[in-house]
BALOBA-1460 file (C-alpha; in Angstrom, 3 decimals):
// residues 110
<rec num="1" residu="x" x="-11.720" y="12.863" z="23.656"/>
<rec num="2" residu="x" x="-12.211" y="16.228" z="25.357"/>
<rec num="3" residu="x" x="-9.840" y="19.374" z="25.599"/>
<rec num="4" residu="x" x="-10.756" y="19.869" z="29.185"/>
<rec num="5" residu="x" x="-12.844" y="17.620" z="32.019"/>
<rec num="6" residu="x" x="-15.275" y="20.857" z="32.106"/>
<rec num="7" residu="x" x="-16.714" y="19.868" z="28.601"/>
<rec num="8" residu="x" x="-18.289" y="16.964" z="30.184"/>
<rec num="9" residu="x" x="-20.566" y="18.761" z="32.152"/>
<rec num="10" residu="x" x="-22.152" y="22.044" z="33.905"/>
<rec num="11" residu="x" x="-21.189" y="20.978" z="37.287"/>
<rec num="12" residu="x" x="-19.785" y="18.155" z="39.510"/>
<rec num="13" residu="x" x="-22.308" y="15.365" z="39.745"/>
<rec num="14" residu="x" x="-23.111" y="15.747" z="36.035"/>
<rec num="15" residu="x" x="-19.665" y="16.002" z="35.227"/>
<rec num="16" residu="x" x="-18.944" y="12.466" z="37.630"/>
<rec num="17" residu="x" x="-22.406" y="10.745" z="36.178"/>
<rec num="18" residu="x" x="-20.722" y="11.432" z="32.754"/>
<rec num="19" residu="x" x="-17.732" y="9.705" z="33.125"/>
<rec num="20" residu="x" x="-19.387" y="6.995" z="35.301"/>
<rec num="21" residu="x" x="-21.481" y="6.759" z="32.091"/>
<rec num="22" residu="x" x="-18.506" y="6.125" z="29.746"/>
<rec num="23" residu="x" x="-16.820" y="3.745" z="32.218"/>
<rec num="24" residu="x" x="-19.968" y="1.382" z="32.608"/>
<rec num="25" residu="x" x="-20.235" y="1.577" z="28.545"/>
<rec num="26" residu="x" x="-16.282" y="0.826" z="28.737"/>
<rec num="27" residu="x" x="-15.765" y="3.938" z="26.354"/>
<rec num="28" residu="x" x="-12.449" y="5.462" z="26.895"/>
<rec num="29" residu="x" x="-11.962" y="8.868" z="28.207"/>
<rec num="30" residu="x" x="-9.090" y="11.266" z="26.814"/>
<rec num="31" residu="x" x="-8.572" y="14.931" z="28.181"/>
<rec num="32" residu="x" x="-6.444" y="16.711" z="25.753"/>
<rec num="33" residu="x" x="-5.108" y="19.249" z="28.267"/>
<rec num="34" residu="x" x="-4.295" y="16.393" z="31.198"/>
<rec num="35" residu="x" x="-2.056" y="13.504" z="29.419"/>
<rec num="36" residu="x" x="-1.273" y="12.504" z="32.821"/>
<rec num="37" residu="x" x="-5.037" y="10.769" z="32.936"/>
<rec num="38" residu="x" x="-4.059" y="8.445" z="29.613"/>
<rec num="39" residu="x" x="-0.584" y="7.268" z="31.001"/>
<rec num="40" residu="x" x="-0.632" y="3.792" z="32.831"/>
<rec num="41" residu="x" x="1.105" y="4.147" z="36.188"/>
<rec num="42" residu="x" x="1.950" y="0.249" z="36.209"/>
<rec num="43" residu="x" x="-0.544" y="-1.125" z="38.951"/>
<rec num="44" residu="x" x="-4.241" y="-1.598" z="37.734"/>
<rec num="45" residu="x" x="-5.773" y="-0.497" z="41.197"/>
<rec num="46" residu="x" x="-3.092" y="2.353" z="41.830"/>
<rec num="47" residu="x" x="-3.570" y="3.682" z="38.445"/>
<rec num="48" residu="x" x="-7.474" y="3.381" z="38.571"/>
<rec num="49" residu="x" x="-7.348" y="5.162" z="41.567"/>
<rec num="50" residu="x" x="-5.035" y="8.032" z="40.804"/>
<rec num="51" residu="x" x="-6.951" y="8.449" z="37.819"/>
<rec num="52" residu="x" x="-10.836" y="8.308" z="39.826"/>
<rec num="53" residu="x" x="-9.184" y="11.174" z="41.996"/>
<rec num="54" residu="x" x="-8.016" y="13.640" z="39.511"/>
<rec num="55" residu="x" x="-10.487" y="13.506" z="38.156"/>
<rec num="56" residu="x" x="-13.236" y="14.142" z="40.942"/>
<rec num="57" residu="x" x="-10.658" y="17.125" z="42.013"/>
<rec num="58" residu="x" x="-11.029" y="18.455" z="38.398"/>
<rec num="59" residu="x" x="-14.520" y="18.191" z="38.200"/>
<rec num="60" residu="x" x="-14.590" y="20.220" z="41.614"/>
<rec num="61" residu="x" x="-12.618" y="22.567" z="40.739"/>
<rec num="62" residu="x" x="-14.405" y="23.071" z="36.933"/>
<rec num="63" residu="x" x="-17.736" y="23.393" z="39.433"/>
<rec num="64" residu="x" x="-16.211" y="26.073" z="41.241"/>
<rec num="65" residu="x" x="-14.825" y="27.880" z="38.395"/>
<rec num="66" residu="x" x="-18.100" y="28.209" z="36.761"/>
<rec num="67" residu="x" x="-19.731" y="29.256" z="40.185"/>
<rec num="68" residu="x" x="-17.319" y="32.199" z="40.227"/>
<rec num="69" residu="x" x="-17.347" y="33.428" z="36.691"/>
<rec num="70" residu="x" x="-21.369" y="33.595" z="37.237"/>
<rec num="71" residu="x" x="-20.825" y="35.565" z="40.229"/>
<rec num="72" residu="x" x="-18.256" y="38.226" z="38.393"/>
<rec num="73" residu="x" x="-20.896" y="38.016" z="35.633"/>
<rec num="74" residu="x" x="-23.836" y="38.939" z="37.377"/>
<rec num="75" residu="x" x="-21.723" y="41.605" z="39.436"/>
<rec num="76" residu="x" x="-20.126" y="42.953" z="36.202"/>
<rec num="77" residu="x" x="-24.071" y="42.831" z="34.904"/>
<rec num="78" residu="x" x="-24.729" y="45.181" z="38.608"/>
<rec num="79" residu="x" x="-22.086" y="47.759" z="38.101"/>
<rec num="80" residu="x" x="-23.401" y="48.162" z="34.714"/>
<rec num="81" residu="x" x="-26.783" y="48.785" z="35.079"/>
<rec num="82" residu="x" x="-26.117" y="51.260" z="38.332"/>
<rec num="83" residu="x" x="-23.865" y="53.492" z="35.301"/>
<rec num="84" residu="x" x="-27.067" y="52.610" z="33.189"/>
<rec num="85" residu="x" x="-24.954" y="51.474" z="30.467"/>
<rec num="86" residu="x" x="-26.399" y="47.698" z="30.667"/>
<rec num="87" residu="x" x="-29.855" y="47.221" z="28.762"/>
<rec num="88" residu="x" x="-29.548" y="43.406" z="28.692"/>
<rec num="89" residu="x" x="-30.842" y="41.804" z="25.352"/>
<rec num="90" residu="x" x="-33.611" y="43.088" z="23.159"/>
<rec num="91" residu="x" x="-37.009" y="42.328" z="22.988"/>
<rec num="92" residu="x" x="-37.539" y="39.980" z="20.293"/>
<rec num="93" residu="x" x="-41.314" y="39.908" z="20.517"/>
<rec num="94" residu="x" x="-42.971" y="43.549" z="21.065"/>
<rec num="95" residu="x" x="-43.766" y="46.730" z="19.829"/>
<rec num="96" residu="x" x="-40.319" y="47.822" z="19.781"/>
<rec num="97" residu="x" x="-38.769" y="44.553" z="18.347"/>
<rec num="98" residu="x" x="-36.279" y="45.498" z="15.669"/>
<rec num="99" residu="x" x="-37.275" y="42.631" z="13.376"/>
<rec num="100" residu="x" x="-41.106" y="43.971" z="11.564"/>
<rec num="101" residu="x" x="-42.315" y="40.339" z="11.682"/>
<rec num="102" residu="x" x="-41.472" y="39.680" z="15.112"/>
<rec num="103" residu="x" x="-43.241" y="42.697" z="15.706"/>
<rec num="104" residu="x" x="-46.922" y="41.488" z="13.842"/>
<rec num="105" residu="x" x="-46.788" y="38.259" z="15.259"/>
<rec num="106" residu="x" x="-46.861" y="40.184" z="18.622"/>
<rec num="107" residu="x" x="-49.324" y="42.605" z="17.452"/>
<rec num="108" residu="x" x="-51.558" y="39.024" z="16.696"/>
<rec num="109" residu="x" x="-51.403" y="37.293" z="19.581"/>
<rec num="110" residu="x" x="-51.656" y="41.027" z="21.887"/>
């Protein structure tokens, strides 16, 4: 059981090798937010088939959701480093780490 088809993987051939998985290990598959995909339709093949292409179109579309949220990320992470209000994370190994012993074990190894 999953709340979307998205949780099943970071893209669209890991998301369709997933449930390729579950279907050779005949392991049901439930998405929460899509009862359509647990309702029979009545014929086996028509119903297996319906099913096989939601699915791939929901994968697609959960591939191309992530590939634009990345690109307003990284373009968010632009604007805010041309304001110079974007440092990205801290160092957690170096002189200026805030945590003291991340600091000596940097001091040992340097």
């Amino acid at each position: 059981m999953v709340e979307a088809i998205d949780r099943l993987g970071r893209d669209y051939n890991e998301i369709i090798h997933t449930i390729n998985h579950l279907k050779q290990e005949k392991i049901g598959l439930l998405v929460t937010s899509m009862p359509l995909l647990s309702e029979p339709l009545g014929d086996p093949l028509l119903d297996r088939f319906v099913k096989d292409l939601i699915l791939q179109l929901l994968a697609m579309i959960a591939e191309k959701e992530r590939t634009e949220s990345k690109r307003r990320q990284a373009q968010g992470i632009k604007i805010a480093k041309e304001k110079g209000v974007y440092q990205g994370r801290p160092t957690l190994y170096g002189p200026d780490a805030r945590d003291p012993q991340k600091q000596a074990v940097y001091y040992q190894i340097v």
